[in-house]
C-alpha positions as CSV (number, residue, x, y, z in Angstrom):
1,X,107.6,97.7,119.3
2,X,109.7,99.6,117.3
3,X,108.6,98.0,113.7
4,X,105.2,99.2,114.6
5,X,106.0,102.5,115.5
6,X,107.3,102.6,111.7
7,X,104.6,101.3,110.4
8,X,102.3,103.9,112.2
9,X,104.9,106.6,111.9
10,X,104.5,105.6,107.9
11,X,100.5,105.3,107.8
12,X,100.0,108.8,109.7
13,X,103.0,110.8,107.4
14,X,102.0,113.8,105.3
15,X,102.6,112.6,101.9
16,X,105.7,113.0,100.1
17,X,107.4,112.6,103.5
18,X,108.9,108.7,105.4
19,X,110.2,107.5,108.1
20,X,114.0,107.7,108.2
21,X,115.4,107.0,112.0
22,X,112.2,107.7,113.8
23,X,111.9,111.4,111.8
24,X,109.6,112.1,109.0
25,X,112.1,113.2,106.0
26,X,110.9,114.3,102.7
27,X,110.3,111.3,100.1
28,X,111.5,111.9,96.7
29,X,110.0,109.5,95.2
30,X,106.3,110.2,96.4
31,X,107.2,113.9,95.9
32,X,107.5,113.1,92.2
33,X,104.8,110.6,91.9
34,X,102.4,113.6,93.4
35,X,104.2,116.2,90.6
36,X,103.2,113.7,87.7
37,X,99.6,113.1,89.0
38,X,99.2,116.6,88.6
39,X,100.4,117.1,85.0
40,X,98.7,114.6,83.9
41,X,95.3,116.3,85.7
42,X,96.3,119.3,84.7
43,X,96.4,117.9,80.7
44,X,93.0,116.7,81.1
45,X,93.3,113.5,82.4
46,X,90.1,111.9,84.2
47,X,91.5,110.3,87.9
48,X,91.0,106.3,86.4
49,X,93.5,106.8,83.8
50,X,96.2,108.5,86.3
51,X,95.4,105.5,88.6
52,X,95.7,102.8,85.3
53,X,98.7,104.8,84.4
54,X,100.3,104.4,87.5
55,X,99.2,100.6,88.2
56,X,101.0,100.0,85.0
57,X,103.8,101.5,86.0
58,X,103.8,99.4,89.2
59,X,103.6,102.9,91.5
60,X,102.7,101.7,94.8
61,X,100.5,103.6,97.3
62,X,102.1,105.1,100.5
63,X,101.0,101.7,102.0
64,X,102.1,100.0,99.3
65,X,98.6,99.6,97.5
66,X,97.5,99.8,93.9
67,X,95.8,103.5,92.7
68,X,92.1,103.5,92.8
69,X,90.4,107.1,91.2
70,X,89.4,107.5,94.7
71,X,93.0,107.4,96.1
72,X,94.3,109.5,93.3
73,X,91.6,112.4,93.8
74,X,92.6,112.5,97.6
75,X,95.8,113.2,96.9
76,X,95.4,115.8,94.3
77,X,92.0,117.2,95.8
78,X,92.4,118.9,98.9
79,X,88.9,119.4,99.6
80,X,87.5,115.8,98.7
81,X,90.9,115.1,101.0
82,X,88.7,117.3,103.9
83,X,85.3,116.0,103.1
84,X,86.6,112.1,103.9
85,X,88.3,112.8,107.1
86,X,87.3,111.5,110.0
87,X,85.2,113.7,112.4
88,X,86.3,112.5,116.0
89,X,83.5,110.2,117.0
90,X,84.4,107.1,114.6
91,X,82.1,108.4,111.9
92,X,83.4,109.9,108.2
93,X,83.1,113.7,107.9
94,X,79.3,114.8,106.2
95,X,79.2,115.2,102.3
């Protein structure tokens, strides 16, 4: 019971933050994976080549995944972030 609690605790967490003893503590390592996505978008680079930079660099997802443009332009784009919420009745938010 207490594993998944983790593992929820972990999939629901703001990112740049973990589970450390049942608390959500800041992450240093996914605050500086966040910094570096965004000089490299702030230098022009398109989201596929932050996401190929980062696979190559074997930088895991919060959930341990690899970086799809998709999951890269969540994370630096607040308002795709909105748009791809959930709207409370099991359905994604309207484009």
């Amino acid at each position: 019971m207490f594993r998944l609690h983790l593992l929820t605790a972990k999939s629901c967490a703001r990112r740049g933050t973990g589970p450390v003893d049942g608390h959500l503590v800041p992450d240093s390592t996914e605050t500086a994976t966040a910094e570096r996505m965004t000089e490299m978008r702030e230098a022009g680079a398109p989201y596929a080549a932050i996401a190929e930079a980062l696979n190559a660099e074997d930088v895991r997802t919060k959930r341990g995944g690899r970086w799809h443009p998709s999951t890269v332009q969540r994370v630096l784009d607040p308002v795709a972030q909105a748009r791809n919420r959930w709207d409370g009745r099991g359905q994604g938010a309207a484009r």
